[in-house]
Kinemage of the C-alpha trace (Angstrom):
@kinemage 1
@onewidth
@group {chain A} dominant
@subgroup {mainchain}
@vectorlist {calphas} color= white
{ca unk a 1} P -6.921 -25.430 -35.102
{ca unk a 2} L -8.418 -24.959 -31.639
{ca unk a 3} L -8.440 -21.417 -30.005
{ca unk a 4} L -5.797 -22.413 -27.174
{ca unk a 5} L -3.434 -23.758 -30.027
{ca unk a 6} L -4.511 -20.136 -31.783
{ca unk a 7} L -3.190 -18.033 -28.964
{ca unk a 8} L -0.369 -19.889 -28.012
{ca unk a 9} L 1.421 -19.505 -31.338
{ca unk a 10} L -0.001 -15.892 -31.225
{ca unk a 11} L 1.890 -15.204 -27.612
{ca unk a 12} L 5.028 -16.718 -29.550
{ca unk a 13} L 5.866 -13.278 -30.717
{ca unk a 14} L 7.250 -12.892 -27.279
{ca unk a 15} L 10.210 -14.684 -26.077
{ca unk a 16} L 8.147 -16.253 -23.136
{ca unk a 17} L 5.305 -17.492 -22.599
{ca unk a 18} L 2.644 -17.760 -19.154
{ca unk a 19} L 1.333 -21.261 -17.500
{ca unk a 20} L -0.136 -21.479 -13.993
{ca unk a 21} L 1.089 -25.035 -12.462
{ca unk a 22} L -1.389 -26.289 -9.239
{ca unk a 23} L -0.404 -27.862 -6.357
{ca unk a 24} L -2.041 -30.265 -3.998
{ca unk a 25} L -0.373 -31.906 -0.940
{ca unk a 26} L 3.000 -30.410 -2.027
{ca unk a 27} L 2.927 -32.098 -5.555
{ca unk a 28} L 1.946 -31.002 -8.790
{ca unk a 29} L -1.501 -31.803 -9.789
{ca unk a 30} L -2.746 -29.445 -12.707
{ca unk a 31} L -0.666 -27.815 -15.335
{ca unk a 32} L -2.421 -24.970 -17.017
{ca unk a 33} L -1.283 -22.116 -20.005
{ca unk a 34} L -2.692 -19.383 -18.633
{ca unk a 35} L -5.374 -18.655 -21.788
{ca unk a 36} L -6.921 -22.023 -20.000
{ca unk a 37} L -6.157 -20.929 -16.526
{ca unk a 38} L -8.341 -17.590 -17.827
{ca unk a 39} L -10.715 -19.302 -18.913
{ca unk a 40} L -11.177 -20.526 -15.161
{ca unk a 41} L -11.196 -17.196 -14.345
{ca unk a 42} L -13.737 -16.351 -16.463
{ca unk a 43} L -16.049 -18.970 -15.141
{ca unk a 44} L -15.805 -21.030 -18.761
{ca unk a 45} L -13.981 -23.764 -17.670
{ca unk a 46} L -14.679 -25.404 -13.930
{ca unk a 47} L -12.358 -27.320 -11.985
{ca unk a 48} L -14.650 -29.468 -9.933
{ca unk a 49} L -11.723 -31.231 -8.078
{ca unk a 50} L -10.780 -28.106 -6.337
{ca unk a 51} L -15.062 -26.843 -5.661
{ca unk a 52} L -15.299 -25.542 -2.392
{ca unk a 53} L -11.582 -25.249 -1.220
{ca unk a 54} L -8.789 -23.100 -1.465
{ca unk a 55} L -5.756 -24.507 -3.868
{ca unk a 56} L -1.916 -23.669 -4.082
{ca unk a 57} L -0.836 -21.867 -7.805
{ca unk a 58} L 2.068 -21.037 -9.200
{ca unk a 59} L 1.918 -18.497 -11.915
{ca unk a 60} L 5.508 -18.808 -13.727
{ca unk a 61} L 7.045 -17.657 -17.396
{ca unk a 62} L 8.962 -19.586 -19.225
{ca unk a 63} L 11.346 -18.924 -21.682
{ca unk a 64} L 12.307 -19.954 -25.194
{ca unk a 65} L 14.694 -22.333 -23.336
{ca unk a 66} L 12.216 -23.687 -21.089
{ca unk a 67} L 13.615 -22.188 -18.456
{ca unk a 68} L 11.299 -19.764 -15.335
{ca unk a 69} L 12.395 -16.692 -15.175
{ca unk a 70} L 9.159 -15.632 -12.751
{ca unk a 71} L 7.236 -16.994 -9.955
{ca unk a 72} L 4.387 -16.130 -8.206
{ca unk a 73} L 2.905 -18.590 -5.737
{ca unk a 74} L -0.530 -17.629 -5.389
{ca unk a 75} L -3.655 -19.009 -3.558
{ca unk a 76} L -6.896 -19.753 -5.281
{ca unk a 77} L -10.136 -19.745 -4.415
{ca unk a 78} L -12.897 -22.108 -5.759
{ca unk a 79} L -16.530 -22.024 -5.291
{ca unk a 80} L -18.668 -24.771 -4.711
{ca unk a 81} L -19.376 -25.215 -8.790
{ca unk a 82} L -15.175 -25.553 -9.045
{ca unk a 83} L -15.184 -22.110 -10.484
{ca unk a 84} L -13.053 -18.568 -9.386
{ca unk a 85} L -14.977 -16.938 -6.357
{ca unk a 86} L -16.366 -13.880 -7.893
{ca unk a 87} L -14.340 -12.519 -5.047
{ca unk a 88} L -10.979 -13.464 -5.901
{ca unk a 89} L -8.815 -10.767 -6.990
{ca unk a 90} L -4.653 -11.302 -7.405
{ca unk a 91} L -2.929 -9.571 -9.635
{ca unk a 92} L -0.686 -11.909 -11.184
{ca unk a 93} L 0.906 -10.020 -13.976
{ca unk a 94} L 1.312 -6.900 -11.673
{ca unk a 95} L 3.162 -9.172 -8.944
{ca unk a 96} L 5.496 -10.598 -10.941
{ca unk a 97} L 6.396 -7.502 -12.508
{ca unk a 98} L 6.881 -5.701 -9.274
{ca unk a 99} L 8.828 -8.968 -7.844
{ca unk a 100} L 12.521 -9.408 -5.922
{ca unk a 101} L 14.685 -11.575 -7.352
{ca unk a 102} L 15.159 -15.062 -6.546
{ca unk a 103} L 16.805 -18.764 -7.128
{ca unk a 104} L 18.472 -19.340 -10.226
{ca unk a 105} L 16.098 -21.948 -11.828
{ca unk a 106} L 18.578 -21.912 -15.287
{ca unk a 107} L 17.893 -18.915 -16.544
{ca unk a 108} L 19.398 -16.659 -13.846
{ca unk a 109} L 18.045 -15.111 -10.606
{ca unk a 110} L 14.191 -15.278 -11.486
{ca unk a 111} L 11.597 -12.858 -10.132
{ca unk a 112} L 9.999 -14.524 -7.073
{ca unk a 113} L 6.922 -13.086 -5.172
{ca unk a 114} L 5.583 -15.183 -2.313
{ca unk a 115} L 4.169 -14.768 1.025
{ca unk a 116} L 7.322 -14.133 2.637
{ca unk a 117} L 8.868 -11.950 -0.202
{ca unk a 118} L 5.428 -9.779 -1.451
{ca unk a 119} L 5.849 -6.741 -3.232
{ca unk a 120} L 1.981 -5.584 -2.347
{ca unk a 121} L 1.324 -5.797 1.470
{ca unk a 122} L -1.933 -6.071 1.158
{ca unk a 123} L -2.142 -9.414 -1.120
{ca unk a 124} L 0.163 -11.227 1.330
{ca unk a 125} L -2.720 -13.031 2.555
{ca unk a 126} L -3.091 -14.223 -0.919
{ca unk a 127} L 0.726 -15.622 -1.001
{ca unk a 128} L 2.232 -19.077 0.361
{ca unk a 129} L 5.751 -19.844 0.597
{ca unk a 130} L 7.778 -22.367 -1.345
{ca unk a 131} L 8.759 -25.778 0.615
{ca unk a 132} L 12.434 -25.844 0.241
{ca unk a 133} L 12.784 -29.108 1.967
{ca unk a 134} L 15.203 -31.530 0.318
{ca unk a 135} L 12.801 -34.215 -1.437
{ca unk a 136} L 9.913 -31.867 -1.687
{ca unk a 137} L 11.522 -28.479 -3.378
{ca unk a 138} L 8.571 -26.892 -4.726
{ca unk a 139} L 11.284 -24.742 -6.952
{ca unk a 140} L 12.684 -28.255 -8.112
{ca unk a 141} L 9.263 -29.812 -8.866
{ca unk a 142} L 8.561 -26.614 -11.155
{ca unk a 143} L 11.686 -26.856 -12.908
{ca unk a 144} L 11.394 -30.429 -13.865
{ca unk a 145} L 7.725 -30.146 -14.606
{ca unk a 146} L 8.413 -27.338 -17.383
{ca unk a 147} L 11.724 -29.337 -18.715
{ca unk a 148} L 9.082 -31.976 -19.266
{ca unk a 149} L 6.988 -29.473 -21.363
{ca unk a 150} L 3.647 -31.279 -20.674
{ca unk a 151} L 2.208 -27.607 -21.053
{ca unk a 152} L 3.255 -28.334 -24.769
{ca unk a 153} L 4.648 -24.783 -24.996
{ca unk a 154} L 6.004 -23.732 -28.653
{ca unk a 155} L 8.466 -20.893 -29.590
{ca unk a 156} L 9.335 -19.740 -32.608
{ca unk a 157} L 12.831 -20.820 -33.585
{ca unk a 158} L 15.049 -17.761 -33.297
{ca unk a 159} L 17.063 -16.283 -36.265
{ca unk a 160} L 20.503 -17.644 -36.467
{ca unk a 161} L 23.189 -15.144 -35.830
{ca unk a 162} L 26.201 -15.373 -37.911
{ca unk a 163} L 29.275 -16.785 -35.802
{ca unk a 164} L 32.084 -13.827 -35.830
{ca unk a 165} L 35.251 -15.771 -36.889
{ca unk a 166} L 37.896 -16.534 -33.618
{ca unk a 167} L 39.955 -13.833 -33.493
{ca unk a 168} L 43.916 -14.534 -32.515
{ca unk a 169} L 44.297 -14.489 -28.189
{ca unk a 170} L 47.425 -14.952 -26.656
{ca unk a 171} L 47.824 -17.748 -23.749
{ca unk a 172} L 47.921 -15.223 -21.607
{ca unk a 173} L 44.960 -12.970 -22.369
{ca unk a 174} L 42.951 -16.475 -22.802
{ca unk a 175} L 43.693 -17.147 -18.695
{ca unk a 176} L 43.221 -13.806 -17.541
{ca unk a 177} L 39.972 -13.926 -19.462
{ca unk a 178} L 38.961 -17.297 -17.489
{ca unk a 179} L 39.885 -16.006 -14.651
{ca unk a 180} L 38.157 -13.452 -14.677
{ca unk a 181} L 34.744 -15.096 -15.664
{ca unk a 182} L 34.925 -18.042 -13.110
{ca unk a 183} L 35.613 -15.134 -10.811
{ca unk a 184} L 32.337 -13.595 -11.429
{ca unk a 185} L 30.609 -16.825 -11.956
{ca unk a 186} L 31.487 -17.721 -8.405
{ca unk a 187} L 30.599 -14.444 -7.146
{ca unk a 188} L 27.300 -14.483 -9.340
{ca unk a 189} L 26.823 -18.060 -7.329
{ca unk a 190} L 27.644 -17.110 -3.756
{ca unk a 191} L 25.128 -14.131 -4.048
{ca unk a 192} L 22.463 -16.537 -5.180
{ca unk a 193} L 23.149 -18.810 -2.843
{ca unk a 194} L 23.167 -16.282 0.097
{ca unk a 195} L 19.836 -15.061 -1.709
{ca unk a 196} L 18.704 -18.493 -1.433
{ca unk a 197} L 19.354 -19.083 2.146
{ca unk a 198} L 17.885 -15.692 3.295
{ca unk a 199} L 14.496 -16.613 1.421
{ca unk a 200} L 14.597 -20.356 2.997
{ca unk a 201} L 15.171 -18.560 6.596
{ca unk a 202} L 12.036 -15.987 6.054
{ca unk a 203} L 9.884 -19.287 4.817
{ca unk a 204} L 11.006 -20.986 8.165
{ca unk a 205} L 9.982 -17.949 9.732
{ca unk a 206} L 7.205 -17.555 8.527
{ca unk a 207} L 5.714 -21.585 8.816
{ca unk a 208} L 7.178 -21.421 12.153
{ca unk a 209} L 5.371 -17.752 13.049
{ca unk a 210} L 1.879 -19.778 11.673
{ca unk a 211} L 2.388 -22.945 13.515
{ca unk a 212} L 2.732 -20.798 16.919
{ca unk a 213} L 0.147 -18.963 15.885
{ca unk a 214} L -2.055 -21.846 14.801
{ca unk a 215} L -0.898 -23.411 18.384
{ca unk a 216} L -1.571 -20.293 20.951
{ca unk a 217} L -5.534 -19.806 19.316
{ca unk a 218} L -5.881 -23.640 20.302
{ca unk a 219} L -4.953 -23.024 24.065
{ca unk a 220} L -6.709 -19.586 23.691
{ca unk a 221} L -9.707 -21.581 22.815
{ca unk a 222} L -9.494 -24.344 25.254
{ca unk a 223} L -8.509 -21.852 28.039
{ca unk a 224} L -11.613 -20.143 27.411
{ca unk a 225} L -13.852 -23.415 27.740
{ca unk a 226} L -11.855 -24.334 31.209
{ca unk a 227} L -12.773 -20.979 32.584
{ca unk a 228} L -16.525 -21.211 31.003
{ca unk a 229} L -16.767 -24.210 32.635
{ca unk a 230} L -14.772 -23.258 35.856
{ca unk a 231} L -17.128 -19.847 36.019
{ca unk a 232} L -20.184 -22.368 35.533
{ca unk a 233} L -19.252 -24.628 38.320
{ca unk a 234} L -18.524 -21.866 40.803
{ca unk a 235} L -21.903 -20.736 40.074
{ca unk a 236} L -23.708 -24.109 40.543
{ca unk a 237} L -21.656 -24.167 43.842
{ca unk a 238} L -23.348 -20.601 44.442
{ca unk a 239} L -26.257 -21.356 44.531
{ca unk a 240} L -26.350 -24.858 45.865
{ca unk a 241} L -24.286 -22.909 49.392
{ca unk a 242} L -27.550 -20.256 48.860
{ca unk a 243} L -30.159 -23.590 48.636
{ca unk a 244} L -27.803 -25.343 51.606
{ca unk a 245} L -28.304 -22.279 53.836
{ca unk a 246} L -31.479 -22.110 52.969
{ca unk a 247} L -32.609 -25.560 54.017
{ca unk a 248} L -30.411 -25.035 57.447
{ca unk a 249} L -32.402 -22.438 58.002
{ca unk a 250} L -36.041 -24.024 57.014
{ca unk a 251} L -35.267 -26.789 59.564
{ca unk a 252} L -34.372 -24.617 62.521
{ca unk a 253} L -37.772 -22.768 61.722
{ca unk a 254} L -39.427 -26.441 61.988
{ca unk a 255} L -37.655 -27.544 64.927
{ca unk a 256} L -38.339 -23.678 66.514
{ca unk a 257} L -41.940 -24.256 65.714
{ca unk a 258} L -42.054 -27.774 67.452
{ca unk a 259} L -40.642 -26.649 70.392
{ca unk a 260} L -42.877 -23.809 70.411
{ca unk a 261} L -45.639 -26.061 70.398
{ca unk a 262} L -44.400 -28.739 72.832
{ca unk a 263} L -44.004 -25.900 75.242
{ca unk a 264} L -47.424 -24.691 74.865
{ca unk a 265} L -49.063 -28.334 74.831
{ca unk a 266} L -47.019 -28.984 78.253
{ca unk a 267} L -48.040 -25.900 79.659
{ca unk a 268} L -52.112 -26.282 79.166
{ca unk a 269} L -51.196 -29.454 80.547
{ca unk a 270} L -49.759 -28.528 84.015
{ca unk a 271} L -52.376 -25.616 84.122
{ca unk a 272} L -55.622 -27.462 83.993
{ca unk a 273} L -55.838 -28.352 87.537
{ca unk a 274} L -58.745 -30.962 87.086
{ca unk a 275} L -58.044 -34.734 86.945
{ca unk a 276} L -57.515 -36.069 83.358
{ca unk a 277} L -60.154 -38.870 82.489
{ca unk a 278} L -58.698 -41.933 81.015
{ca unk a 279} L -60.174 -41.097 77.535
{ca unk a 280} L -58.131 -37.966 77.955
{ca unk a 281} L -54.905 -38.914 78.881
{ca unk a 282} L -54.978 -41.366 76.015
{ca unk a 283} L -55.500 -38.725 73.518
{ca unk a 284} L -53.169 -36.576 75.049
{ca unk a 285} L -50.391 -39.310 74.427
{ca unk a 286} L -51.546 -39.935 71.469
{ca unk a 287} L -51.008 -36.684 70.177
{ca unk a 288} L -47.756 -36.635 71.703
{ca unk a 289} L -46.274 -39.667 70.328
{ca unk a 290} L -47.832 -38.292 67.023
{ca unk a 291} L -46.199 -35.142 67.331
{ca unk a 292} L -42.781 -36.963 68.518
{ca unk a 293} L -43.018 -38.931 64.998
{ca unk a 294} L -43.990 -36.165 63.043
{ca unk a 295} L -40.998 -34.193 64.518
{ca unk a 296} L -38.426 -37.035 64.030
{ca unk a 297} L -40.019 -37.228 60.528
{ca unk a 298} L -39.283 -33.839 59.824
{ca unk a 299} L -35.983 -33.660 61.434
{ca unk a 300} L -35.004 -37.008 59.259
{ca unk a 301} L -36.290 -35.341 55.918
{ca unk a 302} L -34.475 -32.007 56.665
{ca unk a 303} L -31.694 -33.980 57.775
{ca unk a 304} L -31.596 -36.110 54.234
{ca unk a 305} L -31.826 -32.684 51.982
{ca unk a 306} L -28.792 -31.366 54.155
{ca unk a 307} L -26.583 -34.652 53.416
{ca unk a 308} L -26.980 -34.418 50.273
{ca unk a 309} L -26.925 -30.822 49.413
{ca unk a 310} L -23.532 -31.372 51.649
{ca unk a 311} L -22.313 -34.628 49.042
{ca unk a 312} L -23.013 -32.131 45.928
{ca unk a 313} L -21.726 -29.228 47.375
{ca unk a 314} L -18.215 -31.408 47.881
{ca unk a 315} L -18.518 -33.318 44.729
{ca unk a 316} L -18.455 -29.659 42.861
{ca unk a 317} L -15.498 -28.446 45.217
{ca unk a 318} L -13.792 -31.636 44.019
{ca unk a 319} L -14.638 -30.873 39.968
{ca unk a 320} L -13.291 -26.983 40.718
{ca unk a 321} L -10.163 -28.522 42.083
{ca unk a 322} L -9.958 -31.163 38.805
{ca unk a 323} L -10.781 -27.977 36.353
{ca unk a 324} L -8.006 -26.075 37.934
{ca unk a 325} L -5.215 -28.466 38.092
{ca unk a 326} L -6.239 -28.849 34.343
{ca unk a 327} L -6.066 -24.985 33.871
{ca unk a 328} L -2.353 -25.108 35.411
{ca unk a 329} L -1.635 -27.894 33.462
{ca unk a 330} L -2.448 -26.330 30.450
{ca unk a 331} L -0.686 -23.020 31.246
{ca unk a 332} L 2.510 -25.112 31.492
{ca unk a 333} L 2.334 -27.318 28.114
{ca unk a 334} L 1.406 -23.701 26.333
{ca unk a 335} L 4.972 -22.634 27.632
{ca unk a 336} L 6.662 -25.650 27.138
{ca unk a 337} L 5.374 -25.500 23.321
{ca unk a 338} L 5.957 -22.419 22.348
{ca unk a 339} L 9.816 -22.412 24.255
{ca unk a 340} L 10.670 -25.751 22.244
{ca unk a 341} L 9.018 -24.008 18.953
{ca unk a 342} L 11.586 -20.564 19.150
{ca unk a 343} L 14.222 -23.302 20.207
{ca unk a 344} L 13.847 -24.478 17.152
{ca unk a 345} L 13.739 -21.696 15.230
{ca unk a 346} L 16.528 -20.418 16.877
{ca unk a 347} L 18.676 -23.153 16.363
{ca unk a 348} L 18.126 -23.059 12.411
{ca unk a 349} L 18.548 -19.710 12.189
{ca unk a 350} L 22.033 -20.287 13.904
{ca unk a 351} L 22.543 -22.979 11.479
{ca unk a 352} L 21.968 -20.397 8.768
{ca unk a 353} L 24.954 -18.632 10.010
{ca unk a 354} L 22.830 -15.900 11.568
{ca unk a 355} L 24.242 -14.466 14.801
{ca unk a 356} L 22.178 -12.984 17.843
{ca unk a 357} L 23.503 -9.584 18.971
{ca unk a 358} L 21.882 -7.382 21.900
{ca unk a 359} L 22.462 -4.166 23.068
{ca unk a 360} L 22.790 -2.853 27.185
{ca unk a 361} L 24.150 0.215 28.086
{ca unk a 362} L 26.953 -0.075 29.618
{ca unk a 363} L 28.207 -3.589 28.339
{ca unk a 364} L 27.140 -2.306 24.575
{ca unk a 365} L 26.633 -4.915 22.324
{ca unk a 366} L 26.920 -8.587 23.326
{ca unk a 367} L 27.022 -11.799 20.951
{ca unk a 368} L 24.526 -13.830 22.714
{ca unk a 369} L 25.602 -17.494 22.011
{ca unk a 370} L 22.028 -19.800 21.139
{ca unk a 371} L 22.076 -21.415 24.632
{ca unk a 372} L 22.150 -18.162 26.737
{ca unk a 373} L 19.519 -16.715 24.712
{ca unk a 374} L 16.744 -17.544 27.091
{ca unk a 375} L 18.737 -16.460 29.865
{ca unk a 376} L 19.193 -13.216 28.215
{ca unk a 377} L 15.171 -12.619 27.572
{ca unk a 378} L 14.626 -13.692 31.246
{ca unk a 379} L 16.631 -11.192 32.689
{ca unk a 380} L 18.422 -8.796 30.191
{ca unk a 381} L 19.797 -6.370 33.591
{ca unk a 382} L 21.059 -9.513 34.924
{ca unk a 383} L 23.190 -10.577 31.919
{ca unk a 384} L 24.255 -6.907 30.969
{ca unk a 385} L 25.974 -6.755 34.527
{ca unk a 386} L 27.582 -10.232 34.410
{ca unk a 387} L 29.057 -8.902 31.549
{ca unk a 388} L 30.335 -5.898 33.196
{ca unk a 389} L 31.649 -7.839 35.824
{ca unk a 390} L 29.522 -6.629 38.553
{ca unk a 391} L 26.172 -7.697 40.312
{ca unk a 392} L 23.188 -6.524 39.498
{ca unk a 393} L 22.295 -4.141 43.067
{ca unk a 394} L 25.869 -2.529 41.665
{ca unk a 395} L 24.648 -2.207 38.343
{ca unk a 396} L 21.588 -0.985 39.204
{ca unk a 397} L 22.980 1.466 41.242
{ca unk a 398} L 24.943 2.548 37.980
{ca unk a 399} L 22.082 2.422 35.598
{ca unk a 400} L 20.009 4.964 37.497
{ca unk a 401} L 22.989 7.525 37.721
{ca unk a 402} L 23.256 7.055 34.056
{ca unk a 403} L 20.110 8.241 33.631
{ca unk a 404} L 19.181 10.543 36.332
{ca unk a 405} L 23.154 11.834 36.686
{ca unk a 406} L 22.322 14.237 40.508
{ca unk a 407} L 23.089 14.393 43.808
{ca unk a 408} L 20.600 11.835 45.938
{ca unk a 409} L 21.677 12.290 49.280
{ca unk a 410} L 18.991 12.848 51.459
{ca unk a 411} L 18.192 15.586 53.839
{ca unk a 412} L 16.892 15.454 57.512
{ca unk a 413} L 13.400 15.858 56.070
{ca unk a 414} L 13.734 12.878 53.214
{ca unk a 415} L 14.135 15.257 50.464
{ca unk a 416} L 16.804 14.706 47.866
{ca unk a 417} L 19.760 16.792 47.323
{ca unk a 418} L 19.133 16.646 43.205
{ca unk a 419} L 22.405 18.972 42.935
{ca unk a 420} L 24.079 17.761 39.119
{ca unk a 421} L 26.878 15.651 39.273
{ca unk a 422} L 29.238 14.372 36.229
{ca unk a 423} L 27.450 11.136 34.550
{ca unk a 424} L 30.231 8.334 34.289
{ca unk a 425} L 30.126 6.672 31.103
{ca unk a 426} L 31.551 3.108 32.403
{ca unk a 427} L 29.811 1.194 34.950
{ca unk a 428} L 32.834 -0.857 35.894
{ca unk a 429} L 34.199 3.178 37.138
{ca unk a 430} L 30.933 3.967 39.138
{ca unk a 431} L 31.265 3.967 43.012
{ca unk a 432} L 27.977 4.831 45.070
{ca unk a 433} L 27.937 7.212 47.436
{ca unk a 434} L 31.216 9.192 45.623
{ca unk a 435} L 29.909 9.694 41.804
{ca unk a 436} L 26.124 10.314 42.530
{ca unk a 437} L 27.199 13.002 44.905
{ca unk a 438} L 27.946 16.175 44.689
{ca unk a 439} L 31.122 17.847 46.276
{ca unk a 440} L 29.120 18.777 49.477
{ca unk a 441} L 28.248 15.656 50.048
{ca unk a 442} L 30.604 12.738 49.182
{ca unk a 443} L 31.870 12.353 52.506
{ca unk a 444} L 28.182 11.175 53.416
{ca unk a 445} L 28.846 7.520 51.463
{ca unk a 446} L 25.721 5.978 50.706
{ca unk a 447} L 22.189 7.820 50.895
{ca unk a 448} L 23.124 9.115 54.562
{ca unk a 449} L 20.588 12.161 55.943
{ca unk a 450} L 22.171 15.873 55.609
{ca unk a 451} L 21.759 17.581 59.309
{ca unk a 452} L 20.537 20.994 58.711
{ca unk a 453} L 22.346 23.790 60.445
């Protein structure tokens, strides 16, 4: 008899037994008692299929029945030998036992602990939720998977109980009876199935919650390489307008210096009052046209650097300009993604029966139907006077006598009265220039001066 046979049969005393079933891509790939899944644990056994990554467990009981009566979906993670990380630390047994109830698997509400529903805040990270999605129920995969018994689970069969003879029940008592029981059956059935629906609307949330997540460190990330390379261009473009102003001002030194020594050539020139021999005049012109060539030289070089410091300096006006329509382009999809994703939400959450209520003072609480939502978050004063039946200046007005309730007439030198007055509950009775005034001064009307006597 091997030692897993051993300790099953031992663990029989109990009326269930342990198994850890492991999923990959949302199916079941590994079904484990959990002596073998300790002996993972333990480093005995490796799982090289999983070395290196992080799988999705289920650590469930069963019952004599076959039937869970306890989840807890788990994460696991494997080293690159396919064993535990030495790191790895989730209670299991603890979990469970500390668990809120759940579905009704056959065997009654189970005990369910999961990323959404964790009893320890600090293993949540250690959690995933349950797909409830029709076609790929994790809680219907499980089921079916331990009705199969491939775990090859044995319980002892229990003592039979002797069958207490019918007694005599009149019609009567018999319906009443069955009444009563399908009564609390139903009830027993709504509450799971409210139960149910409140755990499939926090896994929503929660997948939903990641995917934004998941989708605003992606434009967090590519923002921050638009402005790294926006901050590295505007730099470039730095310092090619410092090397630009620099060459401007290299070739008026050149061209200063040229005329400088034209002057000073044509000058020696006009003062040397002897006649010039031929030989002379000849080298005279020659070093003029030589100097003429070597200026236009210079001036066509300088000229050259310019141009083309000019064509880079435009080329990296016209990548800023690219970078930053990209920037704005990306600030708008990052809205547009993240309004369709609460959309979404929203609308399953409606679908879920879940209403969206808001409070204002002065229009209390308001049902906010699912397509005025986003109006409301835009502008909550806005909406709160609409449904007061006023406009917003008038509820504005009201909302700062509600909660500054004095006198604001002003004097002669802009001071405030700031005498109490009465606060008026109802914005739809408020009337400026009457209830924020005192007695003094309500023949003022609105925020006149006070001559002083």
């Amino acid at each position: 008899m091997s030692f897993l046979v051993w300790a099953n049969i031992m663990y029989n005393h109990s009326d269930q037994q342990e198994a850890v079933i492991v999923f990959d891509g949302g199916k079941i790939s590994r079904q484990l008692q959990y002596v073998e899944f300790e002996a993972v644990m333990d480093g005995y056994v490796p799982m090289p299929d999983y070395a290196g990554r992080r799988a999705q467990a289920v650590y469930i009981r069963v019952n004599s029945q076959l039937k869970i009566t306890c989840c807890v979906f788990f994460l696991a993670d494997f080293n690159e030998q396919g064993m535990i990380s030495h790191r790895w630390n989730v209670p299991l047994q603890q979990l469970a036992e500390a668990a809120a109830s759940g579905p009704d698997l056959g065997a009654g509400a189970i005990r369910l602990a999961c990323f959404s529903q964790c009893p320890m805040d600090w293993q949540q990270n250690n959690l995933w939720d349950p797909c409830m999605e029709p076609g790929r129920n994790s809680f219907v995969l499980l089921r079916k998977a331990v009705a199969s018994n491939r775990l090859g689970l044995i319980f002892q069969a229990p003592a039979a109980k002797p069958t207490p003879e019918p007694a005599a029940v009149s019609e009567q008592a018999l319906r009443r009876s069955l009444k009563q029981e399908l009564a609390q059956v139903m009830r027993k059935r709504l509450a799971q199935t409210l139960k149910n629906q409140r755990l499939h609307i926090r896994s929503l949330n929660s997948q939903a919650q990641l995917k934004i997540d998941s989708l605003k460190r992606d434009h967090q990330q590519r923002l921050s390489t638009y402005k790294t390379a926006m901050q590295r261009t505007e730099k470039q473009q730095e310092e090619l307008q410092a090397a630009l102003t620099q060459a401007q001002e290299a070739l008026s030194f050149q061209q200063t210096k040229v005329e400088t020594l034209r002057e000073y050539y044509e000058n020696k020139q006009h003062s040397d009052t002897s006649p010039a021999s031929p030989e002379g005049q000849a080298a005279e012109e020659n070093f003029r046209q030589q100097m003429e060539a070597r200026i236009e030289q210079l001036q066509q070089d300088w000229q050259q650097q310019l141009d083309m410091k000019e064509m880079e300096l435009f080329y990296r006006q016209q990548r800023e300009k690219v970078l930053q329509e990209e920037l704005a382009n990306l600030h708008k999809e990052h809205e547009v993604i993240l309004h369709h994703g609460a959309d979404q939400l929203l609308s399953r959450m409606q679908d879920a029966g879940i209403s969206f209520v808001a409070y204002q003072v002065g229009a209390g609480q308001i049902t906010l139907p699912l397509e005025r939502v986003g109006e409301y978050i835009q502008n909550p004063q806005e909406y709160a006077a609409q449904e007061c039946g006023l406009d917003v200046q008038a509820y504005q007005l009201w909302l700062d006598h509600y909660h500054s309730p004095y006198c604001n007439a002003l004097a002669a030198d802009g001071e405030e009265c700031g005498r109490g007055v009465v606060r008026v509950q109802d914005p739809r009775d408020f009337h400026d220039g009457e209830n924020n005034r005192c007695s003094e001064h309500q023949h003022f009307g609105a925020r006149y001066q006070i001559t002083q006597g």
